[in-house]
C-alpha positions as CSV (number, residue, x, y, z in Angstrom):
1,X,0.0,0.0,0.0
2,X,1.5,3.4,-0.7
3,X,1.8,6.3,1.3
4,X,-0.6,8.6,-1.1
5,X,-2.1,11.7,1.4
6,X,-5.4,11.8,1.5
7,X,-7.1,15.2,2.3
8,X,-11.0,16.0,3.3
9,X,-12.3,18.6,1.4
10,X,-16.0,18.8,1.9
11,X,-18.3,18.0,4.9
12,X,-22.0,17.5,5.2
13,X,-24.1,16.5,7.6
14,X,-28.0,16.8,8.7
15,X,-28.2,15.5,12.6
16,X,-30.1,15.9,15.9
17,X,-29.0,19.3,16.2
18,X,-28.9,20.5,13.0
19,X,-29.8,20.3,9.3
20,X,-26.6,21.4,8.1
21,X,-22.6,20.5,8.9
22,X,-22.4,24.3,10.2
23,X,-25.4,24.1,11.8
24,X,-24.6,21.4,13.9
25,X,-21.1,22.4,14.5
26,X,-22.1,25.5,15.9
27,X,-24.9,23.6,17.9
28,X,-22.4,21.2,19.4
29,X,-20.1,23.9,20.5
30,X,-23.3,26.1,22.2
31,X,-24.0,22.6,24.0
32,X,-27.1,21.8,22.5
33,X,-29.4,18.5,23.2
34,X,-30.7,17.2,19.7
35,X,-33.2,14.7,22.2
36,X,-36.3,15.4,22.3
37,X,-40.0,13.5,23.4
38,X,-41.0,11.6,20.4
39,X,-44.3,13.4,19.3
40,X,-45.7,10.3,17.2
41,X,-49.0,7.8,18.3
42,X,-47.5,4.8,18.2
43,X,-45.6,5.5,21.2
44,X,-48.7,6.0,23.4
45,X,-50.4,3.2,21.0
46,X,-47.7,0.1,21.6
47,X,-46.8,1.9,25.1
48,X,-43.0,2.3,24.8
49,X,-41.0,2.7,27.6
50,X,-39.4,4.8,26.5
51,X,-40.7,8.1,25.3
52,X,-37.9,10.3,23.6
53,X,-35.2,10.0,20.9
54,X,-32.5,12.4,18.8
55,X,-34.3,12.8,15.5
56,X,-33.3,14.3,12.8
57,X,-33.8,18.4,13.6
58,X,-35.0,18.7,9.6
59,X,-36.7,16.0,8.1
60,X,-34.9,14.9,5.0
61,X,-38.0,14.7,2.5
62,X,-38.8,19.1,3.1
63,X,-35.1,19.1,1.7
64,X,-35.1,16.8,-1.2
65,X,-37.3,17.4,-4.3
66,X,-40.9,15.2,-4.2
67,X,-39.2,12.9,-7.0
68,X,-36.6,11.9,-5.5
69,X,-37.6,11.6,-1.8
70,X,-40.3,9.1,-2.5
71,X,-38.1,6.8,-4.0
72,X,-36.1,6.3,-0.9
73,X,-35.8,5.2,2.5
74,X,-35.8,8.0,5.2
75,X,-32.0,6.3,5.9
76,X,-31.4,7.2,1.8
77,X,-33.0,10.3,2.0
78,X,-30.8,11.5,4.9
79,X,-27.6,10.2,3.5
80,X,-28.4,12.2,0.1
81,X,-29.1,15.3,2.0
82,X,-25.8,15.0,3.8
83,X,-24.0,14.0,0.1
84,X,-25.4,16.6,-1.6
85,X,-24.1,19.1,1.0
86,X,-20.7,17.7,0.8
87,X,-20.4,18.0,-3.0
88,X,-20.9,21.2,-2.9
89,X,-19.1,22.2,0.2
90,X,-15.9,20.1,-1.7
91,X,-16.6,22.9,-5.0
92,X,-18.4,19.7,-6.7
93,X,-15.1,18.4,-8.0
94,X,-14.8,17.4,-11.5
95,X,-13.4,13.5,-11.8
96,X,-13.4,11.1,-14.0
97,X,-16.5,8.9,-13.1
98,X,-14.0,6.1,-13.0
99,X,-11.9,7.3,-10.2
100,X,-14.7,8.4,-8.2
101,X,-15.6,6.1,-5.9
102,X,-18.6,5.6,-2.7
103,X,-17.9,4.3,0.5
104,X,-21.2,4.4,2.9
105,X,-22.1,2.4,6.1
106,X,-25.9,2.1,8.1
107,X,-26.0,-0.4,11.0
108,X,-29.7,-1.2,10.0
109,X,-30.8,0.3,6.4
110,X,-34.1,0.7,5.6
111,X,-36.4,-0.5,8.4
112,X,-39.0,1.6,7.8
113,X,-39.7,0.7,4.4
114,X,-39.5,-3.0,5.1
115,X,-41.9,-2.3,8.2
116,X,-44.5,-0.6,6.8
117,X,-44.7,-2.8,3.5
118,X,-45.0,-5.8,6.1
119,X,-48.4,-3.7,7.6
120,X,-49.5,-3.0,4.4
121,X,-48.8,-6.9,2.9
122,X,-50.8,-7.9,6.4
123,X,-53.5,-5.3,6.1
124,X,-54.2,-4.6,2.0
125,X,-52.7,-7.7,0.5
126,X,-49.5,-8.4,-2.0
127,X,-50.8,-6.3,-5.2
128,X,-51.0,-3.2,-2.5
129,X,-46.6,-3.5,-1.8
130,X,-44.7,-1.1,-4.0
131,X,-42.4,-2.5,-7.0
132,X,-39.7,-0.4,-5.0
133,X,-39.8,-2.0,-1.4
134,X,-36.5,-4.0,-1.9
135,X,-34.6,-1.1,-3.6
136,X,-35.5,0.7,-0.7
137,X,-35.0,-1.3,2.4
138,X,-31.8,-2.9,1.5
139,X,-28.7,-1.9,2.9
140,X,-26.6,-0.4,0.2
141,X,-29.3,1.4,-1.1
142,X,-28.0,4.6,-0.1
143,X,-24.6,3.9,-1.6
144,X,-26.1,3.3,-4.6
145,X,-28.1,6.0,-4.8
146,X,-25.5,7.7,-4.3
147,X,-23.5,6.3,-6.6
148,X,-26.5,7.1,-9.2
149,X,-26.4,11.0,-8.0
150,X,-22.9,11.7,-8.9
151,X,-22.0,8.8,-11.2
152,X,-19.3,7.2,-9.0
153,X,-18.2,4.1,-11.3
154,X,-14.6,3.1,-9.3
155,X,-16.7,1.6,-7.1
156,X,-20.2,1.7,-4.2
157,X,-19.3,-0.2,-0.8
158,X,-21.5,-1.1,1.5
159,X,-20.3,-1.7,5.3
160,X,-22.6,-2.9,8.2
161,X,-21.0,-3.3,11.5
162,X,-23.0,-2.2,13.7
163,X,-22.1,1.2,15.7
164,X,-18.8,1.0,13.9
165,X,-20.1,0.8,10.4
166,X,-19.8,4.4,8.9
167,X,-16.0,4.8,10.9
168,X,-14.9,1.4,9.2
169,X,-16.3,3.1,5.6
170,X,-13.8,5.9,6.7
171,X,-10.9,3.6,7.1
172,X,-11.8,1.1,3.8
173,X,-12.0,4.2,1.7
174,X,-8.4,5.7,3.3
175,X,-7.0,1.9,2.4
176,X,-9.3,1.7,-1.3
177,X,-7.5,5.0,-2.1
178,X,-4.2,4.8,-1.1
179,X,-4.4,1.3,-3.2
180,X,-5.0,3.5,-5.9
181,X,-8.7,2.2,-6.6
182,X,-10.2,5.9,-6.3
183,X,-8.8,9.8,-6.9
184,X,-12.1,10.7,-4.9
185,X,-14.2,9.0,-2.6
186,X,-17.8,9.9,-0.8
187,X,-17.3,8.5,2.5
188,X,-19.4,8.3,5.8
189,X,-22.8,7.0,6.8
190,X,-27.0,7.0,8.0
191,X,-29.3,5.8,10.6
192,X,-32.8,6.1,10.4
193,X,-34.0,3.5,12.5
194,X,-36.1,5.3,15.6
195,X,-38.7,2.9,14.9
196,X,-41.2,0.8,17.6
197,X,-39.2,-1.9,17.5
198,X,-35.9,-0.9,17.1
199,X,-37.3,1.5,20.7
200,X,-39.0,-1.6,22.3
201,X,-36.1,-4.0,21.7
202,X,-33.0,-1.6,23.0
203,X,-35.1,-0.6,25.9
204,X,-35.8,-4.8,26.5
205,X,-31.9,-5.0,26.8
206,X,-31.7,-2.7,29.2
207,X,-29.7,-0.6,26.5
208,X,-31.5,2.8,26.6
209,X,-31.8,6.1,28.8
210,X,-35.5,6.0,30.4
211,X,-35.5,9.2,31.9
212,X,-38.8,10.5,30.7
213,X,-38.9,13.8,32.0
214,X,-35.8,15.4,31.0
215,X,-34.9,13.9,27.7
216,X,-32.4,16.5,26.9
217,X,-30.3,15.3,29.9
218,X,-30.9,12.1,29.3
219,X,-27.4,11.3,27.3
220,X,-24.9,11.6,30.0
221,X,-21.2,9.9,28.6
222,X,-19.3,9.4,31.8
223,X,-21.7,11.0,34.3
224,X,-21.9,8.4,37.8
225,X,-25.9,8.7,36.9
226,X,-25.7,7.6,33.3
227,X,-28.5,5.0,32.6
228,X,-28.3,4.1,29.3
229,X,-27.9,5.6,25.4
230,X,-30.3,7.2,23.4
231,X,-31.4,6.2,19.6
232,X,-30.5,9.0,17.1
233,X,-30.9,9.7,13.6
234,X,-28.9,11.6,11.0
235,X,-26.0,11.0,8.3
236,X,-22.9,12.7,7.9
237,X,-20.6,12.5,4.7
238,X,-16.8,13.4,4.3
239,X,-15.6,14.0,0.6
240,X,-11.9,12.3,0.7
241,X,-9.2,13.3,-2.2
242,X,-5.7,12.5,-3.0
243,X,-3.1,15.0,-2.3
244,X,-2.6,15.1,-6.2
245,X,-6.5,15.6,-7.3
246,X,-7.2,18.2,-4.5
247,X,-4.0,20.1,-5.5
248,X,-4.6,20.0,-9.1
249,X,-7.5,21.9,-8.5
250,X,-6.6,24.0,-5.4
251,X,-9.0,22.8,-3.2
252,X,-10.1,23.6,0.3
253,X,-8.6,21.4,2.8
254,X,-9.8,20.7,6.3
255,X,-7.6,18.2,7.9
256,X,-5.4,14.9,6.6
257,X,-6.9,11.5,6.9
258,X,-3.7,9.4,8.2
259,X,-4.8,6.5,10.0
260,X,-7.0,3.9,10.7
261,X,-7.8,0.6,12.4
262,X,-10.3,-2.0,12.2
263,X,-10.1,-4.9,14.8
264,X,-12.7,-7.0,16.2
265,X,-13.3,-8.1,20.0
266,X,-14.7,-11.9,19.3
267,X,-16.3,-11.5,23.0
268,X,-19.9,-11.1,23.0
269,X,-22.3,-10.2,20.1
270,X,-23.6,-7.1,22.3
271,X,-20.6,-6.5,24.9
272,X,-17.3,-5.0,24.6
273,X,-14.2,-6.8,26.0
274,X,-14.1,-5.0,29.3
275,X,-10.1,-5.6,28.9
276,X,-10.3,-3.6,26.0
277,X,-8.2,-5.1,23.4
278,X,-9.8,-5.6,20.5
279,X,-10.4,-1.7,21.2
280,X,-6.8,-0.9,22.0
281,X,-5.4,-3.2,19.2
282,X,-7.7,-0.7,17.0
283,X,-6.1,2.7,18.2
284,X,-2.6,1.6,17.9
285,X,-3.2,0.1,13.9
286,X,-4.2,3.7,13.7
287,X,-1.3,5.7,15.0
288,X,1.0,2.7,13.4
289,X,-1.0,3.8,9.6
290,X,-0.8,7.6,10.5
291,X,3.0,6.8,11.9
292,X,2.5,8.5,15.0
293,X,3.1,7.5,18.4
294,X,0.5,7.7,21.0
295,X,2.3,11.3,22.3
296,X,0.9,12.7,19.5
297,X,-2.2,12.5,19.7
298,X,-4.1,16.0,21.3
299,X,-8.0,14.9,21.0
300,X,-9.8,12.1,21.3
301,X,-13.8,12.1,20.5
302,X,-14.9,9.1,22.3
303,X,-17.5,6.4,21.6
304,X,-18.7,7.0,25.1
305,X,-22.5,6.0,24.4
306,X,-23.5,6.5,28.4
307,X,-24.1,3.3,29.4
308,X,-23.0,1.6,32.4
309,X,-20.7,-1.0,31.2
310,X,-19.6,0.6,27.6
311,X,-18.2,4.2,29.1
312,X,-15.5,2.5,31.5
313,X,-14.4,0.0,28.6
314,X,-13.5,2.1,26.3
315,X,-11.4,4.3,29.1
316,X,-9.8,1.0,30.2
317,X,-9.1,0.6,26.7
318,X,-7.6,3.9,25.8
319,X,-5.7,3.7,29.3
320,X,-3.7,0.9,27.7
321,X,-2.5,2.5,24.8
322,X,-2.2,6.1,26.6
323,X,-1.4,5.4,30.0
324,X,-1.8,8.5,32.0
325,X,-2.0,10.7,29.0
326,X,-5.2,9.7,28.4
327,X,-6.6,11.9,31.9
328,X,-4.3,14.8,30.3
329,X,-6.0,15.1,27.0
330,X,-9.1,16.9,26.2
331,X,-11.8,14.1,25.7
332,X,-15.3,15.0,23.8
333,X,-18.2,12.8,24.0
334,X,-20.7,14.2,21.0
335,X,-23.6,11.9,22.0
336,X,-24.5,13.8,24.7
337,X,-25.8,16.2,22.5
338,X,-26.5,13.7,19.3
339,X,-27.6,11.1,21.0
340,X,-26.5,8.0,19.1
341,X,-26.7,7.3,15.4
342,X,-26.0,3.6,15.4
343,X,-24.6,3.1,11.7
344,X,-24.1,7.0,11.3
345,X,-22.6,8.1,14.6
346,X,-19.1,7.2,13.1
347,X,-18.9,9.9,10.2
348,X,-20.7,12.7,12.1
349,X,-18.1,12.3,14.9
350,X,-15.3,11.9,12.6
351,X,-16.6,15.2,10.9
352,X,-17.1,16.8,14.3
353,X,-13.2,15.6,14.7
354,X,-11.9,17.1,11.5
355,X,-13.5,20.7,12.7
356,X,-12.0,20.3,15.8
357,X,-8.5,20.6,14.3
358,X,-9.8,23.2,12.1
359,X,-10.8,25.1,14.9
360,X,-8.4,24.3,17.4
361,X,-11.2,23.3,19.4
362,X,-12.5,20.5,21.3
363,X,-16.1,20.2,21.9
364,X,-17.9,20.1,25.3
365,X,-19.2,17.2,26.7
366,X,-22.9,18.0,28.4
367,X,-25.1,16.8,30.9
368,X,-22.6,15.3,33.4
369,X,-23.5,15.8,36.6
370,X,-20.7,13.9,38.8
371,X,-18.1,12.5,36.9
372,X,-17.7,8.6,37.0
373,X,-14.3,7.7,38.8
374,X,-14.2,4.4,36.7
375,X,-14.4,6.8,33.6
376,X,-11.9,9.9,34.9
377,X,-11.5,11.5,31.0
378,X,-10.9,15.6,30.8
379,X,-14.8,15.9,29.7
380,X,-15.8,19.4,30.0
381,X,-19.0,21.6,30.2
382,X,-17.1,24.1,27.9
383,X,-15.2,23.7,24.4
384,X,-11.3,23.6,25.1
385,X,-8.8,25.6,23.1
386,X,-6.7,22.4,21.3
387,X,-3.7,25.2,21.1
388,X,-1.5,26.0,18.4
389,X,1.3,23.8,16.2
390,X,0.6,20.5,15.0
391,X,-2.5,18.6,15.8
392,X,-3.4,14.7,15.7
393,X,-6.7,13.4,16.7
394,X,-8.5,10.5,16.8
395,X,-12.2,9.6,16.5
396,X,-13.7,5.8,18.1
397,X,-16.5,4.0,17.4
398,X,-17.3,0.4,18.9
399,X,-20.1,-2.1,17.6
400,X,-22.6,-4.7,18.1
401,X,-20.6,-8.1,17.1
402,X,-17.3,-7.0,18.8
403,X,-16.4,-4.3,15.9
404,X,-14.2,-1.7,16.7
405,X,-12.9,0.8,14.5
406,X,-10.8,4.0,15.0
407,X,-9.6,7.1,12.5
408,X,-6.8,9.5,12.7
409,X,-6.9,12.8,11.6
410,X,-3.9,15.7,11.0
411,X,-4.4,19.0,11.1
412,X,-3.1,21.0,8.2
């Protein structure tokens, strides 16, 4: 594998807290809470335990064009939205179709569309289904529509892995290109899956937050009182180029993609190793592709989804790689304010991670109300100046089936 640079030019994102990558940027600094109590009758009508999610701030379909939204899944429609802001943020490069490739992750795909064409096959019979149910719910249906938007012919990877998925599509499409299988590459990843069942099955596991009357505090990454995560929705995209491509055509550039690491824990198929490993093992193939040492690093965004067993995991992890570095460094846990986009938390962190180098700044962690001992990261109420000179930071994100994934990202 070479050593070609690979630079992020564009950003988009519609999440939680926003329906733009600004907007949400800005939000996340301000320490905004994207949760909210779900205003929808089928929570009072199936009685959920849980009342509240992170949805989307602007509905994807009053963004797209009629045409188009109706012909995809609200996980398609978001990832388009967040695509079609990236493109343009990038200067909409011009490539050869060839050499242009797609790289998009979802942990789920399209539940809703197979859901509701279930009720409807149930209630109205098979003639009643539309021809474009399996085109919609299937999992690579938003990287191929993607791929159909922007004629992307190199190539239109799909990744599933749970929380980790749209992270891993970071690190395949840093690999893909440096292989010299793309000159471009739309990269990141969507959840739309705040769905009854998808609600009534987290909340069965014990998974979720269930505090009811304060949803916006509800997401609580290393807080003593943290009680669980909460679902969110959203997509985020990051438009990767070659040194040579973006350089040729003098484009922006936000921050260098240098590293990644894909590892899995082969523990438990909804459990992280509590020894941290697998996680561990991730970070360091990371800083080993970047060629960094763990000194380097100045931020980390954590996975830090604010449950009980996950939050002291991951620090039990990263305590093995940093040692007591890792209780120096400023520490951001973005869910509090997101909540958690399953498939799509990945790129909208790693986003949130590149504008942290751009800014120099690392984002506040909100709602903790006594810090955990077990989990003794520098989380703070307030964005932290990252300082000047050389930055390196790093961006986690831990899965369902023992994935772990990790990106590393330079400041320029």
């Amino acid at each position: 594998m070479s050593n070609t640079r690979i630079f992020v030019t564009g950003i988009g994102a519609t999440s939680p807290i926003g329906g733009t990558a600004s907007e949400s940027w800005e939000a996340l600094l301000a320490g905004a809470s994207g949760t909210r109590t779900l205003e929808h009758d089928w929570v009072e009508q199936y009685q959920l335990p849980v009342t509240f999610a992170a949805e989307a701030k602007v509905r994807p379909e009053t963004v797209l064009e009629r045409p188009v939204a109706k012909r995809l899944d609200p996980s398609s429609q978001l990832a388009m939205v967040a695509a079609k802001e990236a493109w343009e943020d990038a200067g909409a490069p011009e490539v050869d179709p060839e050499r242009l490739g797609v790289e998009f992750a979802t942990g789920i795909g399209g539940v809703w569309t197979l859901l509701d064409a279930w009720d409807t096959l149930r209630e109205k019979g098979p003639r009643r289904v539309m021809p474009m149910t399996v085109p919609m719910l299937m999992p690579n249906a938003a990287a191929g529509n993607l791929s159909l938007h922007f004629g992307a012919r190199a190539y239109a990877r799909t990744f599933a892995s749970a929380c980790a998925s749209s992270t891993e599509s970071i690190v395949n499409a840093l690999e893909h290109m440096r292989a010299g299988l793309a000159d471009v590459v739309i990269a990141g990843g969507t959840e739309s899956a705040i769905h009854p069942i998808t609600i009534a099955s987290f909340a069965s596991m014990q998974a979720l937050s269930r505090r009811n009357d304060s949803p916006a505090t509800a997401s609580r990454p290393g807080s003593i009182d943290r009680d669980g995560f909460v679902m969110g929705e959203g997509a985020a995209v990051l438009i990767l180029e070659t040194e040579a491509h973006a350089k040729a055509r003098g484009a922006k550039i936000y921050a260098e993609l240098v590293g990644g690491g894909v590892t899995a824990d082969s523990y438990h198929i909804t459990a992280n190793d509590p020894e941290g490993t697998g996680a561990a093992r991730a970070v360091r193939l990371a800083l080993e592709m970047a060629d960094a040492s763990p000194d380097d690093v100045t931020h980390v965004n954590a996975h830090a989804t604010s449950t009980p067993v996950g939050d002291p995991n991951e620090y039990v992890a990263l305590k093995a790689v940093f040692g007591d570095r890792v209780d120096e460094m400023p520490v951001s846990a973005t869910k509090a304010s997101t909540g958690h986009l399953l498939g799509g938390t990945g790129a909208l962190e790693a986003m949130f991670t590149v504008l942290a180098l751009r800014d120099r700044v690392a984002p506040p962690t909100i709602n903790i109300t006594e810090p955990d001992p077990a989990v003794p990261f520098r989380f703070s109420g307030d964005a932290v100046g990252l300082g000047d000179g050389d930055q390196l930071a790093i961006s986690n994100s831990f899965g369902f089936g023992g994935h772990n994934a990790v990106v590393a990202f330079r400041s320029v």
